[in-house]
Each structure stands twice: as C-alpha cells, then as structure tokens.
N, CA, C and O atoms as a Tripos MOL2 file, in Angstrom:
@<TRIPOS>MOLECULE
protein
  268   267    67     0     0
PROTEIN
NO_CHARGES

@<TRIPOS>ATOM
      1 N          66.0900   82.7250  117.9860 N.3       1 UNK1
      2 CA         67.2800   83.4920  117.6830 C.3       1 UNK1
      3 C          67.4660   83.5090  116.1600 C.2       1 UNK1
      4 O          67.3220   82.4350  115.5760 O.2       1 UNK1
      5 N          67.7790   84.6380  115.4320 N.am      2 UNK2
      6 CA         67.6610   84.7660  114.1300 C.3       2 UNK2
      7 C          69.3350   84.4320  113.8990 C.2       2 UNK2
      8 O          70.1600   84.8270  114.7230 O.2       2 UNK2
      9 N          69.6900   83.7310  112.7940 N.am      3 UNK3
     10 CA         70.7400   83.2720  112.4030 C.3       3 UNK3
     11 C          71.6530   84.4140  112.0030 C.2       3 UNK3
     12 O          72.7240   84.4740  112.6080 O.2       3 UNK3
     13 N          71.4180   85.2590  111.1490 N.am      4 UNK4
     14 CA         72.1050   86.2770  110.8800 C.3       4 UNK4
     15 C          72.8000   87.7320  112.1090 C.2       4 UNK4
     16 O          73.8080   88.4340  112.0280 O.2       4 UNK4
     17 N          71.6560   87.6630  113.1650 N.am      5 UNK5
     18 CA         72.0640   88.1640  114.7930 C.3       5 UNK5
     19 C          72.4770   87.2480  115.5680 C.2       5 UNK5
     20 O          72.7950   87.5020  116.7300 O.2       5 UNK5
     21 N          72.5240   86.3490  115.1870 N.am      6 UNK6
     22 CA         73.2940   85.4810  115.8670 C.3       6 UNK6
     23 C          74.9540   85.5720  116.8000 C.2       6 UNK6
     24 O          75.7900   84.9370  116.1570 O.2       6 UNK6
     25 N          75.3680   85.9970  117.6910 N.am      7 UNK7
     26 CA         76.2540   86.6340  118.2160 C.3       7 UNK7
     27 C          76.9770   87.6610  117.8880 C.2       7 UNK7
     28 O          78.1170   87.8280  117.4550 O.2       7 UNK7
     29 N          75.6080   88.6850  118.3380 N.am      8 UNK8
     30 CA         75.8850   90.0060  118.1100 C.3       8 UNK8
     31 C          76.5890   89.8880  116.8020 C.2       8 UNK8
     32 O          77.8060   89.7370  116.7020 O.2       8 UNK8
     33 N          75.7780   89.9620  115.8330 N.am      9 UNK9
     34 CA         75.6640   89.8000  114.0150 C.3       9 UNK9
     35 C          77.0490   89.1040  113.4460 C.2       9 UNK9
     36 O          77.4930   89.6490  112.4360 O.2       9 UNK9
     37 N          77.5910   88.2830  113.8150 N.am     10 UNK10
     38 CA         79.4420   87.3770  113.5720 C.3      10 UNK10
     39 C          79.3350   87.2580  111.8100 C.2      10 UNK10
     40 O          80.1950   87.7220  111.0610 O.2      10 UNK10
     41 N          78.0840   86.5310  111.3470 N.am     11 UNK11
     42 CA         78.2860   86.4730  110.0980 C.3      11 UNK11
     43 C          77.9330   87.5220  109.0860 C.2      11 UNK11
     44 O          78.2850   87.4830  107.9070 O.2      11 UNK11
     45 N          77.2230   88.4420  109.6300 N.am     12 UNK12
     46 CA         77.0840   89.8160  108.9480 C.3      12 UNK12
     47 C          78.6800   90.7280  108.9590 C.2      12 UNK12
     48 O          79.1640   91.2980  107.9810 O.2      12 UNK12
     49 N          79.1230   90.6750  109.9810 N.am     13 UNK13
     50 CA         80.8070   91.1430  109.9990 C.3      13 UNK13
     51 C          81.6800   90.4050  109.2090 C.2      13 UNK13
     52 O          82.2770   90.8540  108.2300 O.2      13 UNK13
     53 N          81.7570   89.1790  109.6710 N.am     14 UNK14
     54 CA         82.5000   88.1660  108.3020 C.3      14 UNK14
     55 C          82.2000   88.6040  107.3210 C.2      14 UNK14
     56 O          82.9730   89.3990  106.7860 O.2      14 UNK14
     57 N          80.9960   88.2740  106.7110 N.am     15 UNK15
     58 CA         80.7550   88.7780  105.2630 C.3      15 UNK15
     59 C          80.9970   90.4400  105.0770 C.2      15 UNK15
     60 O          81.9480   90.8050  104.3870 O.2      15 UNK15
     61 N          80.5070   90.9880  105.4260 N.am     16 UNK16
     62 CA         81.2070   92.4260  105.5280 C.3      16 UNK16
     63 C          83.0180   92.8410  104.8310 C.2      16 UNK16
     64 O          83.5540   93.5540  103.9820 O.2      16 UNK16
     65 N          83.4050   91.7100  106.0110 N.am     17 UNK17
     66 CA         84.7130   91.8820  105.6650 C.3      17 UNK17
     67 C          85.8120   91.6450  104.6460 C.2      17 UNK17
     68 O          86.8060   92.2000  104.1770 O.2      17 UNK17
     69 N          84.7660   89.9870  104.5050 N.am     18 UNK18
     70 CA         85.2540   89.6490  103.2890 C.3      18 UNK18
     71 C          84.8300   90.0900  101.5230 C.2      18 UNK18
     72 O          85.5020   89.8470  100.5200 O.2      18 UNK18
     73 N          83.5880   90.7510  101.6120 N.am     19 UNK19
     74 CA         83.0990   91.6120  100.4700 C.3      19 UNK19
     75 C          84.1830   92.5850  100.6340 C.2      19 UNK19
     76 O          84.7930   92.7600   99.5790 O.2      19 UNK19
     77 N          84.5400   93.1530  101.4530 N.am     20 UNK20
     78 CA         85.5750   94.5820  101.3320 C.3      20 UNK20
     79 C          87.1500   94.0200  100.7510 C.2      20 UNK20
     80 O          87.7410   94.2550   99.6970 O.2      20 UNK20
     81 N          87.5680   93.0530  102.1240 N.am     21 UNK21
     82 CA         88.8790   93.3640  101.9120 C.3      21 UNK21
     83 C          89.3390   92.3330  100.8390 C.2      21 UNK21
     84 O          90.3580   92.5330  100.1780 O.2      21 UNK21
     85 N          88.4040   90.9950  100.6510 N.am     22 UNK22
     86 CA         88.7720   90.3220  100.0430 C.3      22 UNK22
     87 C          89.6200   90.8330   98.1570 C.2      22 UNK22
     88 O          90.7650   90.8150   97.7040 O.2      22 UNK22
     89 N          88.4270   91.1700   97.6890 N.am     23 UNK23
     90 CA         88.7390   91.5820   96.4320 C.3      23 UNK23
     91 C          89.9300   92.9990   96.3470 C.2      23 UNK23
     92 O          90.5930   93.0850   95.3140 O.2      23 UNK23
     93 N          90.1320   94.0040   97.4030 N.am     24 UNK24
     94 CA         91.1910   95.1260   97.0890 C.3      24 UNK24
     95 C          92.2620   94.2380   97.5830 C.2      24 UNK24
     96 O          93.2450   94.3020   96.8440 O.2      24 UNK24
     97 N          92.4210   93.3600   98.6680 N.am     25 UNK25
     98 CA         93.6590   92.7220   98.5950 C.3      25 UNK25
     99 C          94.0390   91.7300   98.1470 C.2      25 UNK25
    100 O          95.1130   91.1810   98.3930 O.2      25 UNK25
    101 N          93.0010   91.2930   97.2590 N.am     26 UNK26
    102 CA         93.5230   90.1310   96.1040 C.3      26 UNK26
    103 C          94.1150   91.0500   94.9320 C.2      26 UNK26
    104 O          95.2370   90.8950   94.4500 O.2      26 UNK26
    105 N          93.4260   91.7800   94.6460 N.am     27 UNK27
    106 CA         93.9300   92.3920   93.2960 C.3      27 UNK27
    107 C          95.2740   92.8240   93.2660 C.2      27 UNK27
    108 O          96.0650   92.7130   92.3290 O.2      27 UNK27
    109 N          95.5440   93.5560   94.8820 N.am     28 UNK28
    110 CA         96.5260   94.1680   94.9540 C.3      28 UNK28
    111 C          97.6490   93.3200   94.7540 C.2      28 UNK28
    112 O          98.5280   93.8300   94.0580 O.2      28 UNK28
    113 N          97.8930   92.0450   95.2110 N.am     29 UNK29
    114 CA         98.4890   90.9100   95.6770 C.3      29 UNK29
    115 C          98.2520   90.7340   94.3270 C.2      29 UNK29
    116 O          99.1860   91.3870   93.8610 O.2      29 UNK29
    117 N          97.6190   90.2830   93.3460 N.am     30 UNK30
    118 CA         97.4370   89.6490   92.0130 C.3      30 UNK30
    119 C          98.7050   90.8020   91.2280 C.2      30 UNK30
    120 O          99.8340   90.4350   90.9030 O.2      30 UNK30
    121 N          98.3360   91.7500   91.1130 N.am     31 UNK31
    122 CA         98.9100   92.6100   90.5020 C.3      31 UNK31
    123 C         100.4520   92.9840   90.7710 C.2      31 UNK31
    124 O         101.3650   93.0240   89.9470 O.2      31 UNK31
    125 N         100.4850   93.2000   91.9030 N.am     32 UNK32
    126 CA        101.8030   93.1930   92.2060 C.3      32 UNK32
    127 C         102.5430   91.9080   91.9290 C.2      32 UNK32
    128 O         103.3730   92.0850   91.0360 O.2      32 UNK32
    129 N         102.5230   90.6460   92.4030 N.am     33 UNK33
    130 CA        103.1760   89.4570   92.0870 C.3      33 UNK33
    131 C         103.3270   89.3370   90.5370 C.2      33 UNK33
    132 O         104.3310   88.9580   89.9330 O.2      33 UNK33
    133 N         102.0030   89.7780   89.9580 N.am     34 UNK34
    134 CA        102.0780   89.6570   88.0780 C.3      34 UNK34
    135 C         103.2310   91.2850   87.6580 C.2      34 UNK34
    136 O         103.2620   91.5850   86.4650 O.2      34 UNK34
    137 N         103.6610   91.7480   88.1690 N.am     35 UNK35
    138 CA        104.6620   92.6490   87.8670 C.3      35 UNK35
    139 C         105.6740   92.3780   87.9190 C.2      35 UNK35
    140 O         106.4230   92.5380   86.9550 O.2      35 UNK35
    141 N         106.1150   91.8120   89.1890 N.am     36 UNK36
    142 CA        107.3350   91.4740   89.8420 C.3      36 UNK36
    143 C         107.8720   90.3080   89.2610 C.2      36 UNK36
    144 O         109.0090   89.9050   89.5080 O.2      36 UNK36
    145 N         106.9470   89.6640   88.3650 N.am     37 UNK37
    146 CA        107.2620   87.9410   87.6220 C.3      37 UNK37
    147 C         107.4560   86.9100   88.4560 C.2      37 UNK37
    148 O         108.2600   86.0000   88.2540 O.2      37 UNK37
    149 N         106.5490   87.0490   89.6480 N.am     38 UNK38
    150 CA        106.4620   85.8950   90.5690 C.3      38 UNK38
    151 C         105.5990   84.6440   89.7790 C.2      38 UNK38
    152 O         105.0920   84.5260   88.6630 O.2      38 UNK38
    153 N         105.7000   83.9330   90.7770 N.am     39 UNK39
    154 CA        104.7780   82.6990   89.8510 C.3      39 UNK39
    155 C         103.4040   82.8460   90.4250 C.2      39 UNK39
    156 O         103.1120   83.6790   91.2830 O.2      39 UNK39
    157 N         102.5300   81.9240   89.8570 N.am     40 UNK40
    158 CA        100.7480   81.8400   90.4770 C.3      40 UNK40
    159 C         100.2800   83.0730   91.0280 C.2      40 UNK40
    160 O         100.0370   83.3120   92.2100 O.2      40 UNK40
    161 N         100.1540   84.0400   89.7640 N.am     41 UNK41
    162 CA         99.6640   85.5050   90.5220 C.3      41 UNK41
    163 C          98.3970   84.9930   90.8080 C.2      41 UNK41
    164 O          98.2320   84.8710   92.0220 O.2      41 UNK41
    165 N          97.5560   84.6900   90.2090 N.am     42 UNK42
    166 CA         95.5310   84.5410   90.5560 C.3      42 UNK42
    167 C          95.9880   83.5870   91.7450 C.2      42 UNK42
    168 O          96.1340   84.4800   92.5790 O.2      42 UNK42
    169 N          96.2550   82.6490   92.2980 N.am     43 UNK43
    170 CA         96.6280   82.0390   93.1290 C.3      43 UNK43
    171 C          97.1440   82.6700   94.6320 C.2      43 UNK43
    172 O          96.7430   82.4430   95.7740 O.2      43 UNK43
    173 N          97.8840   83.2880   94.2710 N.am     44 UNK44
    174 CA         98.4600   84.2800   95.7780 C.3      44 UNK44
    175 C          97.5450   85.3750   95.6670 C.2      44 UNK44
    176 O          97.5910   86.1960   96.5840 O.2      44 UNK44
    177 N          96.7060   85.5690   94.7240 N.am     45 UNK45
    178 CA         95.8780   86.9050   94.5200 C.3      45 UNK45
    179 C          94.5750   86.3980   95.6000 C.2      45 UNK45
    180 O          94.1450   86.9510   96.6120 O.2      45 UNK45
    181 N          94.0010   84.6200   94.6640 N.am     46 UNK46
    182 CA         92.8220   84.8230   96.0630 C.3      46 UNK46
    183 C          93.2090   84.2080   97.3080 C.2      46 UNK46
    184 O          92.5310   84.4840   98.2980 O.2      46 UNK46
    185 N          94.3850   83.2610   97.4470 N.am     47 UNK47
    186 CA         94.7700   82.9290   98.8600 C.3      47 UNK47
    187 C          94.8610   83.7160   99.6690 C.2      47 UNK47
    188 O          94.3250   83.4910  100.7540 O.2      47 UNK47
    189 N          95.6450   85.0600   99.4260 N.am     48 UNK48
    190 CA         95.8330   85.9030  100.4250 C.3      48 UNK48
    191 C          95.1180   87.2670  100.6580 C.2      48 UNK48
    192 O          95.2320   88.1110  101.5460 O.2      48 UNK48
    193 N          94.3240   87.1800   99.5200 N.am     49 UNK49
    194 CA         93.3380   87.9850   99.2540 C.3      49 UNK49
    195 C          92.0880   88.0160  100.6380 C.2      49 UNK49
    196 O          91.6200   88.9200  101.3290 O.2      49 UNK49
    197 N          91.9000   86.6080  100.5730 N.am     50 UNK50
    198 CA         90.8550   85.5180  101.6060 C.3      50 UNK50
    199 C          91.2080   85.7390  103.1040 C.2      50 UNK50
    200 O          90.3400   85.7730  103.9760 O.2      50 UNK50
    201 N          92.6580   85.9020  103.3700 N.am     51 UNK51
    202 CA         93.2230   86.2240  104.7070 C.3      51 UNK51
    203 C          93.1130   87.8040  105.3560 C.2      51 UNK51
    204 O          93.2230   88.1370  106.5360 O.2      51 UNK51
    205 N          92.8010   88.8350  103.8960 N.am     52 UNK52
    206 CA         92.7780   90.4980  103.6420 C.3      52 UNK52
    207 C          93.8320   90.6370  104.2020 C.2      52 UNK52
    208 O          94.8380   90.0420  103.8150 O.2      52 UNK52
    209 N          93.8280   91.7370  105.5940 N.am     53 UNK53
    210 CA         94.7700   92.7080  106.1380 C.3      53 UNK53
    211 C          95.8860   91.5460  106.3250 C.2      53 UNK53
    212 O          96.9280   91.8700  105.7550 O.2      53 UNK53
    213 N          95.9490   90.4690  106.8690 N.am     54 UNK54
    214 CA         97.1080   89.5350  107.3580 C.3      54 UNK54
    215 C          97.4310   88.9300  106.3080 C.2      54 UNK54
    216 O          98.4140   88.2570  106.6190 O.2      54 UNK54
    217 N          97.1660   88.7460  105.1340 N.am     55 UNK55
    218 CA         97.2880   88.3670  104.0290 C.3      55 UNK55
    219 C          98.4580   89.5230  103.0520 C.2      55 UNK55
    220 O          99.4020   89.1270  102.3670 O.2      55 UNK55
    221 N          98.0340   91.0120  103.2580 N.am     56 UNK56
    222 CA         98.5950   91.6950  102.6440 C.3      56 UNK56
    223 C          99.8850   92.0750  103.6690 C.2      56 UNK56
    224 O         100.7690   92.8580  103.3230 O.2      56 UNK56
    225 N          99.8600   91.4530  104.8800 N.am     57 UNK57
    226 CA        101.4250   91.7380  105.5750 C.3      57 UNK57
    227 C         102.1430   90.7670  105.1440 C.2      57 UNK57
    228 O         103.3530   90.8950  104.9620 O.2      57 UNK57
    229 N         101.3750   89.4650  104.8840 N.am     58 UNK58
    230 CA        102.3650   88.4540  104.5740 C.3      58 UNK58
    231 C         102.8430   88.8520  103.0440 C.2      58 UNK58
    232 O         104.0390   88.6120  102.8770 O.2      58 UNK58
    233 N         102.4530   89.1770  102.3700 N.am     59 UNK59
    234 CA        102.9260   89.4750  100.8320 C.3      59 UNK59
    235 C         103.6300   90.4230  101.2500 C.2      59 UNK59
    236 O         104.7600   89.9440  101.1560 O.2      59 UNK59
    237 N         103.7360   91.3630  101.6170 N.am     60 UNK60
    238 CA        104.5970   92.6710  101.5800 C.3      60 UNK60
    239 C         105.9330   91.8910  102.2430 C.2      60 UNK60
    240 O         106.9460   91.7580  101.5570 O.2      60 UNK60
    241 N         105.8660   91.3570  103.6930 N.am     61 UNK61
    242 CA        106.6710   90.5140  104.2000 C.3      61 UNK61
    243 C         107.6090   89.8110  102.9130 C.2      61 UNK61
    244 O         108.7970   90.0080  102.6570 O.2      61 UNK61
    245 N         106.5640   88.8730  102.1760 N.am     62 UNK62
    246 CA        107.8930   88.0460  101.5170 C.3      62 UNK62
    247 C         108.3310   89.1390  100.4200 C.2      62 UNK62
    248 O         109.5370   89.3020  100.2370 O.2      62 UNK62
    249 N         107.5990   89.7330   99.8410 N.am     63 UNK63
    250 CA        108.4270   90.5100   98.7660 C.3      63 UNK63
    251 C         109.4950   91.4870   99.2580 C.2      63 UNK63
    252 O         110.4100   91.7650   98.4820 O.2      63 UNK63
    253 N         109.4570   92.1440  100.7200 N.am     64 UNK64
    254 CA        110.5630   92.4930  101.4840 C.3      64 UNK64
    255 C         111.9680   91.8900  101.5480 C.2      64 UNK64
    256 O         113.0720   92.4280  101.4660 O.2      64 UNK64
    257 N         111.4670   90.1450  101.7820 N.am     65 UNK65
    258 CA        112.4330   89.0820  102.2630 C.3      65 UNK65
    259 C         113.2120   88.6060  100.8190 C.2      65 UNK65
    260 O         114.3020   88.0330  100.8420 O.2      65 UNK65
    261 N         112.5070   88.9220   99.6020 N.am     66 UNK66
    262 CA        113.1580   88.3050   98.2830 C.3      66 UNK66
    263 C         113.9890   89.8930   97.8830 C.2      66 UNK66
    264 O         115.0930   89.5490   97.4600 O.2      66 UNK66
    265 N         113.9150   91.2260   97.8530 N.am     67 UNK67
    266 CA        114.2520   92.7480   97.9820 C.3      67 UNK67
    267 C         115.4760   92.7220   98.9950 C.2      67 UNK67
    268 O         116.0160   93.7730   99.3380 O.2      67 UNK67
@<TRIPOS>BOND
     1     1     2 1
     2     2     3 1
     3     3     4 2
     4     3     5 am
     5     5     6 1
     6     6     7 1
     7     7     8 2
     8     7     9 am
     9     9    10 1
    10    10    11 1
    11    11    12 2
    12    11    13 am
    13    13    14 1
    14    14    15 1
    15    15    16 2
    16    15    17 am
    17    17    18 1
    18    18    19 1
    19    19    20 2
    20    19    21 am
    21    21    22 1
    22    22    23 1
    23    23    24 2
    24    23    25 am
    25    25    26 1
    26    26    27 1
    27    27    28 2
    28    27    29 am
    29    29    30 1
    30    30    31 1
    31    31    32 2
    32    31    33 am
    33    33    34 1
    34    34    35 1
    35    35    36 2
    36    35    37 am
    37    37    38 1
    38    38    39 1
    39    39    40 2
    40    39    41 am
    41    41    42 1
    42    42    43 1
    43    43    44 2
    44    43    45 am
    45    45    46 1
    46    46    47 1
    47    47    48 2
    48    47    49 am
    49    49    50 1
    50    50    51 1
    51    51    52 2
    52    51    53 am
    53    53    54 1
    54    54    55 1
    55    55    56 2
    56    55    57 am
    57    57    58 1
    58    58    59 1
    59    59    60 2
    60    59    61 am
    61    61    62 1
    62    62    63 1
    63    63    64 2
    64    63    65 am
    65    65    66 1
    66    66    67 1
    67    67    68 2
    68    67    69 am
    69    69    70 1
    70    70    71 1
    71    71    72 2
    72    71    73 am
    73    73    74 1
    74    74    75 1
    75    75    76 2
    76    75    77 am
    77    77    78 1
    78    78    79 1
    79    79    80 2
    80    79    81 am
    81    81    82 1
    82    82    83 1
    83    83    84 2
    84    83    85 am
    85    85    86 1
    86    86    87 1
    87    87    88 2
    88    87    89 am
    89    89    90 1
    90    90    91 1
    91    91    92 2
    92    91    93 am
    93    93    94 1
    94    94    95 1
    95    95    96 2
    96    95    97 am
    97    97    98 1
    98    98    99 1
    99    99   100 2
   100    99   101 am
   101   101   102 1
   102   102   103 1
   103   103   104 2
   104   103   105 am
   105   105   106 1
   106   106   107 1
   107   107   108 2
   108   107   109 am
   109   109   110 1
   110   110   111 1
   111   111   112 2
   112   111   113 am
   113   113   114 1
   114   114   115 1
   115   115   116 2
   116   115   117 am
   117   117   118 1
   118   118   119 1
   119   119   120 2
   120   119   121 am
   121   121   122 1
   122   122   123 1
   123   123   124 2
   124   123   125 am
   125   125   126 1
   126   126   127 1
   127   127   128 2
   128   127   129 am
   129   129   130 1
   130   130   131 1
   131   131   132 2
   132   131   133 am
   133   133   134 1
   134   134   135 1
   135   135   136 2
   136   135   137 am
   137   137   138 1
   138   138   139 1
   139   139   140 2
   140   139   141 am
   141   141   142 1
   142   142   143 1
   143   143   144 2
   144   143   145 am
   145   145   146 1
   146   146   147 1
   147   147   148 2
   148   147   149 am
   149   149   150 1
   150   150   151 1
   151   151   152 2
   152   151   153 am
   153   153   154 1
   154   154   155 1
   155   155   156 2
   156   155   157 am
   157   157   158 1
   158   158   159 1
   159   159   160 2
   160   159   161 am
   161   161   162 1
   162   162   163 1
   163   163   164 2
   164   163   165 am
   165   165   166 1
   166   166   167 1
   167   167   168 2
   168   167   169 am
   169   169   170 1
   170   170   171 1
   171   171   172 2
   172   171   173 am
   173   173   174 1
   174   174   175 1
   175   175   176 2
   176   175   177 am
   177   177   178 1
   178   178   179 1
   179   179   180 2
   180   179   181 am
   181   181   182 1
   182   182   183 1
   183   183   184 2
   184   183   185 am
   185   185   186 1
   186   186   187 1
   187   187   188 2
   188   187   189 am
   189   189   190 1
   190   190   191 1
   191   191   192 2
   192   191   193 am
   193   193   194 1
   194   194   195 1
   195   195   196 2
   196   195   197 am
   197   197   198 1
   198   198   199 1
   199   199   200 2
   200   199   201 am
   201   201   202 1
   202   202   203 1
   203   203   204 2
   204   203   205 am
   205   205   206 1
   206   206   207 1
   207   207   208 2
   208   207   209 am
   209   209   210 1
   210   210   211 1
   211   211   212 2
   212   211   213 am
   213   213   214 1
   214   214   215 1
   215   215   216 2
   216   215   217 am
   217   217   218 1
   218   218   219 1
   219   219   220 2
   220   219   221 am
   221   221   222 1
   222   222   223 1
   223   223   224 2
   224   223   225 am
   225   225   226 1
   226   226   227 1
   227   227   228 2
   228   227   229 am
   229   229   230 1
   230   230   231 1
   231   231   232 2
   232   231   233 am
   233   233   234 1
   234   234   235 1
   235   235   236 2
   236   235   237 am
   237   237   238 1
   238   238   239 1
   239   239   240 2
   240   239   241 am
   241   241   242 1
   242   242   243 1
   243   243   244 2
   244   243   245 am
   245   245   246 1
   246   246   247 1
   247   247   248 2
   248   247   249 am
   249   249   250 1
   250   250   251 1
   251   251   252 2
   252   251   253 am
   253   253   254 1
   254   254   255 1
   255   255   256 2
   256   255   257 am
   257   257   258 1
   258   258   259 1
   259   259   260 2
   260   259   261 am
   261   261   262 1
   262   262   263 1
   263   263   264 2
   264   263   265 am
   265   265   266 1
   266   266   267 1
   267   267   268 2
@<TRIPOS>SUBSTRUCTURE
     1 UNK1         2 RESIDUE 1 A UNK
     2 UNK2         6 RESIDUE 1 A UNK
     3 UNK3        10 RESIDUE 1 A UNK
     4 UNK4        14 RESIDUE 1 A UNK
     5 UNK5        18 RESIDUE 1 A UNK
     6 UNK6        22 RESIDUE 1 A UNK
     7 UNK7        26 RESIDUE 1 A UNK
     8 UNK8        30 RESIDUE 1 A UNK
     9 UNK9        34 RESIDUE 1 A UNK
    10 UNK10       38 RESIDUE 1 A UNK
    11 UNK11       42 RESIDUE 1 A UNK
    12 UNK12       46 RESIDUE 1 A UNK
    13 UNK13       50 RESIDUE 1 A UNK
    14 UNK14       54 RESIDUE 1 A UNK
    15 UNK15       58 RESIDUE 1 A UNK
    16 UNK16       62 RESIDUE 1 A UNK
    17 UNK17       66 RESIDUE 1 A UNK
    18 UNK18       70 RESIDUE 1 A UNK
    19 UNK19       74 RESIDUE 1 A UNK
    20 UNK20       78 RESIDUE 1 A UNK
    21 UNK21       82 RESIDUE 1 A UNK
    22 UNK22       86 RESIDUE 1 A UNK
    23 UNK23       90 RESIDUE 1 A UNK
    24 UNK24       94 RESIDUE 1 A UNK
    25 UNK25       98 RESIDUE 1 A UNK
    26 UNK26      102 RESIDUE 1 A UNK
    27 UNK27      106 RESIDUE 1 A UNK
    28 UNK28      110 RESIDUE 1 A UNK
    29 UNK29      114 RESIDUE 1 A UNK
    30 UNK30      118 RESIDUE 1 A UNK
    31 UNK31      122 RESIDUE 1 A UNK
    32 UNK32      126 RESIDUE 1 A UNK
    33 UNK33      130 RESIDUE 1 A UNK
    34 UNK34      134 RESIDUE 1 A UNK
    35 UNK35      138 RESIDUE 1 A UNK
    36 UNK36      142 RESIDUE 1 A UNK
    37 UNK37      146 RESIDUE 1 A UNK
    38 UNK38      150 RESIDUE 1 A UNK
    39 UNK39      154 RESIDUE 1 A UNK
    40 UNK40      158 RESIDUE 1 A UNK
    41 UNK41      162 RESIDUE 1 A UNK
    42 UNK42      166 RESIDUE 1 A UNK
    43 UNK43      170 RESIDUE 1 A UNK
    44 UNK44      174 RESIDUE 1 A UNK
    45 UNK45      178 RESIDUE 1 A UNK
    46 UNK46      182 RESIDUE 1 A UNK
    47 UNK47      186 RESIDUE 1 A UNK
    48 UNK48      190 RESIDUE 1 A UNK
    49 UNK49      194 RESIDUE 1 A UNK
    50 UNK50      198 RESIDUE 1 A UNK
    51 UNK51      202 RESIDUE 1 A UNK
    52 UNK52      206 RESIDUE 1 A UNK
    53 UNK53      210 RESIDUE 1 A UNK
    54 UNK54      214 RESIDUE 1 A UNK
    55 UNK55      218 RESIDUE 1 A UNK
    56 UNK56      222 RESIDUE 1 A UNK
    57 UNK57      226 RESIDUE 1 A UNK
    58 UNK58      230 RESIDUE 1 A UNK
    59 UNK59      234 RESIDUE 1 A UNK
    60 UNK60      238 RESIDUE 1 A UNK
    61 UNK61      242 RESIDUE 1 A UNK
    62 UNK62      246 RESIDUE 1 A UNK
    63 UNK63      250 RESIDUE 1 A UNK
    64 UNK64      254 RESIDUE 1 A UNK
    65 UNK65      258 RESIDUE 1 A UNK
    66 UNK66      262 RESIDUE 1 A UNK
    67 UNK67      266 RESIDUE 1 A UNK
C-alpha cells in the first residue's frame, strides 16, 4: 500500500487543503485583526489560519461579538 494512497489519498487532501486555505485565511485573519488594533495579529493569523474555513468563522464570530 503506497503511503500517499493511503485511504483513498487522506494526506494528499490534507495537504491540499492546507496549501490552499491555510495561507488566504491566515492573511485574511492577520490583516484584518492588524487593522482593527487587536493584539497578536501573526498569531491569530497562523492559529486560525491552520483551522482555514472554521478558523475564519471563528474570527468573523468574535469580531461580530466585540461590534
């Protein structure tokens, strides 16, 4: 069994996903928090960056909840 097909390709999708969403929803998250004068923008940029789509509900979420 080849590691990379390895259940029906899991780490080719992971990585996939995280090459995509990681970096547009860190930045986005970086950028926005560094506007708004939140604290630890690079910080909430790659934490939630790392989580992508559920990452960018939770940021929108709290900046909703502080708005």
């Amino acid at each position: 069994m080849d590691l990379l097909t390895a259940y029906n390709g899991l780490l080719i999708r992971a990585g996939l996903y995280l090459l995509i969403f990681w970096p547009t929803v860190g930045y986005y998250v970086y950028s926005d928090t560094e506007k708004r004068g939140l604290k630890n923008p690079q910080l909430r940029g790659i934490l939630l960056g790392f989580l992508g789509i559920l990452g960018l509900l939770i940021h929108l979420g709290m900046i909703q909840k502080q708005d």
